[in-house]
GUTOR-439498 format. One line per 10 residues: their letters; for each residue x, y, z of N, C-alpha, C, O, CB. Coordinates in nm, 3 decimals, decimal comma. Glycine has a CB too. Example, Ala and Ser with C-alpha at 12.3 -4.5 7.8 and 13.67 -1.06 7.14 Angstrom:
2
as) 1,319/-0,569/0,780/1,230/-0,450/0,780/1,320/-0,330/0,780/1,424/-0,332/0,846/1,131/-0,447/0,905  1,285/-0,225/0,708/1,367/-0,106/0,714/1,290/0,003/0,787/1,341/0,114/0,804/1,408/-0,060/0,572 .
This chain:
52
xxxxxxxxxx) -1,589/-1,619/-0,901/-1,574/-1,630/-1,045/-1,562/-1,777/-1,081/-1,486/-1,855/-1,022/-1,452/-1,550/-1,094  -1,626/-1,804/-1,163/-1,623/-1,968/-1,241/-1,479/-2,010/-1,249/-1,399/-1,936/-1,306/-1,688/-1,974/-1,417  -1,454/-2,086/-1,215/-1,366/-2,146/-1,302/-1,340/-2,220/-1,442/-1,437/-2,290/-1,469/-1,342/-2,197/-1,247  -1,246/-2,226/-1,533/-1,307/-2,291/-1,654/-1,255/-2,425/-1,649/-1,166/-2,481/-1,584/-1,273/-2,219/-1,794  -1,344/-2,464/-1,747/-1,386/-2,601/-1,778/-1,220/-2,688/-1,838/-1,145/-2,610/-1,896/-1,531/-2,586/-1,917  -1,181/-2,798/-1,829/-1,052/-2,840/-1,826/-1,079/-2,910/-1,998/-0,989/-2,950/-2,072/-1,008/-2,954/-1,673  -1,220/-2,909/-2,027/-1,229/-2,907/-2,167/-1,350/-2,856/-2,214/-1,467/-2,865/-2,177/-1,209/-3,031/-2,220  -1,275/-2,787/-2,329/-1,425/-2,645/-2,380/-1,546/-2,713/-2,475/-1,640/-2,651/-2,523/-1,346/-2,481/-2,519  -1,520/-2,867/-2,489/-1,580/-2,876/-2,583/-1,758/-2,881/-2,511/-1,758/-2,898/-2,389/-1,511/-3,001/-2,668  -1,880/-2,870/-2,566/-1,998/-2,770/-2,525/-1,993/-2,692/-2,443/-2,079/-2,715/-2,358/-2,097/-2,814/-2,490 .
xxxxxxxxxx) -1,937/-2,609/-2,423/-1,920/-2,500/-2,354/-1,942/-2,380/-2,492/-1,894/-2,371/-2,606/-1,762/-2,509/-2,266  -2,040/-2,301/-2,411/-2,054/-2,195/-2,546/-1,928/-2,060/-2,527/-1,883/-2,023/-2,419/-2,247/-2,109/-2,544  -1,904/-2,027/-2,608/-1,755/-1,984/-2,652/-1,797/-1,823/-2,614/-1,711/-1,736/-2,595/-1,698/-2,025/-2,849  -1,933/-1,800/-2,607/-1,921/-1,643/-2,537/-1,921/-1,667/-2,368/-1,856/-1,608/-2,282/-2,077/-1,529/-2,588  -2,017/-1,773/-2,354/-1,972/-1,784/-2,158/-1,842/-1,762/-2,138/-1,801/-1,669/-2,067/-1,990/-1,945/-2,071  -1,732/-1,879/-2,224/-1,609/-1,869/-2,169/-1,512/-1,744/-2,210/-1,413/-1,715/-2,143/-1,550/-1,991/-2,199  -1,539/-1,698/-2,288/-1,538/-1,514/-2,361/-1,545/-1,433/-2,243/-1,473/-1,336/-2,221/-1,695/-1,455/-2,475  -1,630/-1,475/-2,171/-1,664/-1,353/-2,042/-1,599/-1,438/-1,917/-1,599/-1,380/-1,808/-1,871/-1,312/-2,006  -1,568/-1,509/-1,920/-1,487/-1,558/-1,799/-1,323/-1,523/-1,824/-1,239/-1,500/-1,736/-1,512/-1,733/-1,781  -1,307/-1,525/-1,943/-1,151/-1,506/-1,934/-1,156/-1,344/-1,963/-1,042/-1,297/-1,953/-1,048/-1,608/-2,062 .
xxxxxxxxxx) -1,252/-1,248/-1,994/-1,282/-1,164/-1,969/-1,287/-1,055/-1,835/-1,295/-0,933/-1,840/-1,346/-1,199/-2,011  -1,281/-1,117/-1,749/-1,315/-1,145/-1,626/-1,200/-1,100/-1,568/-1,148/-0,998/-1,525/-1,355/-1,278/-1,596  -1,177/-1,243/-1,588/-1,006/-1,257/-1,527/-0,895/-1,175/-1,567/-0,817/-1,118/-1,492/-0,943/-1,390/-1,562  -0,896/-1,173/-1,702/-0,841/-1,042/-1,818/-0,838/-0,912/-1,711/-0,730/-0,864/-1,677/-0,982/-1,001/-1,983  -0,980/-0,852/-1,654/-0,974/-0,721/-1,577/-0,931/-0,730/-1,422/-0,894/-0,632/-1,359/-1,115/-0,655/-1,584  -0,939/-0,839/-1,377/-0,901/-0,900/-1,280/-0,733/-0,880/-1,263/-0,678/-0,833/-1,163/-0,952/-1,037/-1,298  -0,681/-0,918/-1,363/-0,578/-0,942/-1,325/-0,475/-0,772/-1,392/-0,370/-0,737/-1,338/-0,547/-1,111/-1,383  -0,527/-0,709/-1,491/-0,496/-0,553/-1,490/-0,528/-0,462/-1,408/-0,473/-0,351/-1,412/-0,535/-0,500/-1,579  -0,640/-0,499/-1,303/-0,667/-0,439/-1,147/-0,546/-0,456/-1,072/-0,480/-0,356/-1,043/-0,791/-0,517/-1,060  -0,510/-0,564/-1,038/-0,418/-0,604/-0,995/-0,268/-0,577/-1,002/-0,193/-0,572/-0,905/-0,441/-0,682/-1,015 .
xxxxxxxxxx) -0,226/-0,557/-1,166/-0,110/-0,486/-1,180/-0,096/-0,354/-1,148/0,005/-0,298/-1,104/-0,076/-0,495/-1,290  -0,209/-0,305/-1,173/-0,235/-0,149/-1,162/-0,207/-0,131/-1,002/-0,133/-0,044/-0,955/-0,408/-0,097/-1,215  -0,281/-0,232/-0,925/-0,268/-0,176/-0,771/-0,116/-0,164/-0,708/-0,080/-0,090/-0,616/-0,353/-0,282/-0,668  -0,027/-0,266/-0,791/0,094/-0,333/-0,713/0,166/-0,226/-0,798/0,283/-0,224/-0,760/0,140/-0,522/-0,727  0,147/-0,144/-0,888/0,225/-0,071/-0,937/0,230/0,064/-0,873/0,329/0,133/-0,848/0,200/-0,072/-1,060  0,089/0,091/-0,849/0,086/0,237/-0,778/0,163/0,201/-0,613/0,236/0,285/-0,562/-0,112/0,306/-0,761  0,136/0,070/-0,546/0,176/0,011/-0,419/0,362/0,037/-0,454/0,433/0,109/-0,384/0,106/-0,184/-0,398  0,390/-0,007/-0,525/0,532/0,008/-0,555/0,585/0,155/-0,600/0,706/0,163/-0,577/0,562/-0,091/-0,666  0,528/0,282/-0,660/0,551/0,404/-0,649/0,591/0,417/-0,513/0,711/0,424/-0,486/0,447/0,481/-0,691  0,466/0,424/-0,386/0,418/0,433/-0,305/0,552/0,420/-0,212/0,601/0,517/-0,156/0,306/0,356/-0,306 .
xxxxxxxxxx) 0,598/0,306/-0,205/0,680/0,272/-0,124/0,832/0,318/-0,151/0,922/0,335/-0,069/0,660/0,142/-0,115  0,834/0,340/-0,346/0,998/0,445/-0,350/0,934/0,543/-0,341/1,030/0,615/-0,364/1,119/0,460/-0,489  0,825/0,638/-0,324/0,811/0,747/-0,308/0,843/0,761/-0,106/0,915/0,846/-0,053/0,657/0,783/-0,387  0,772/0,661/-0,039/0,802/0,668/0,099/0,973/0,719/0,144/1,026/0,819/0,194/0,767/0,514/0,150  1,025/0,554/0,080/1,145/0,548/0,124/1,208/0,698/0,094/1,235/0,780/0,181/1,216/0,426/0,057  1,223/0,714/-0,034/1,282/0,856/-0,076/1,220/0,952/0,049/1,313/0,959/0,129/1,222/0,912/-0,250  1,143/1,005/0,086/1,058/1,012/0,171/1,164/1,033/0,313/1,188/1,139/0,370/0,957/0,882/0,157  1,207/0,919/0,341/1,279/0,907/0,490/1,394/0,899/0,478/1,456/0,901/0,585/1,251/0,800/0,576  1,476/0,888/0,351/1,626/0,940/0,319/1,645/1,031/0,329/1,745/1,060/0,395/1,680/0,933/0,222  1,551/1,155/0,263/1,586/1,315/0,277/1,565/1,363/0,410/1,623/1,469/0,436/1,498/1,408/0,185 .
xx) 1,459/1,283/0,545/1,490/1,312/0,618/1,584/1,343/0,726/1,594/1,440/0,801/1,452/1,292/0,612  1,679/1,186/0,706/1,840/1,157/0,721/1,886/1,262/0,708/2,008/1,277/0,713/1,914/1,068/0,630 .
């Protein structure tokens, strides 16, 4: 993925639209994974307490 430009000026404003676009889904992939990852692991643990 591009990185952006440290100044926008000619830079057309839909390129950089779709780069932070990008990153935008990029980074709600990401919460989404570490969130179900984090169920995951109090669902485990709970998991091996009731085995106790």
């Amino acid at each position: 993925m591009d990185k952006l430009p440290t100044s926008l000026m000619g830079y057309k404003k839909s390129t950089v639209d779709e780069i932070l676009k990008q990153k935008d889904n990029l980074v709600q992939t990401q919460k989404k994974d570490i969130s179900y990852l984090r169920s995951e692991i109090s669902r485990l643990e709970k998991e091996v307490r009731d085995k106790k």
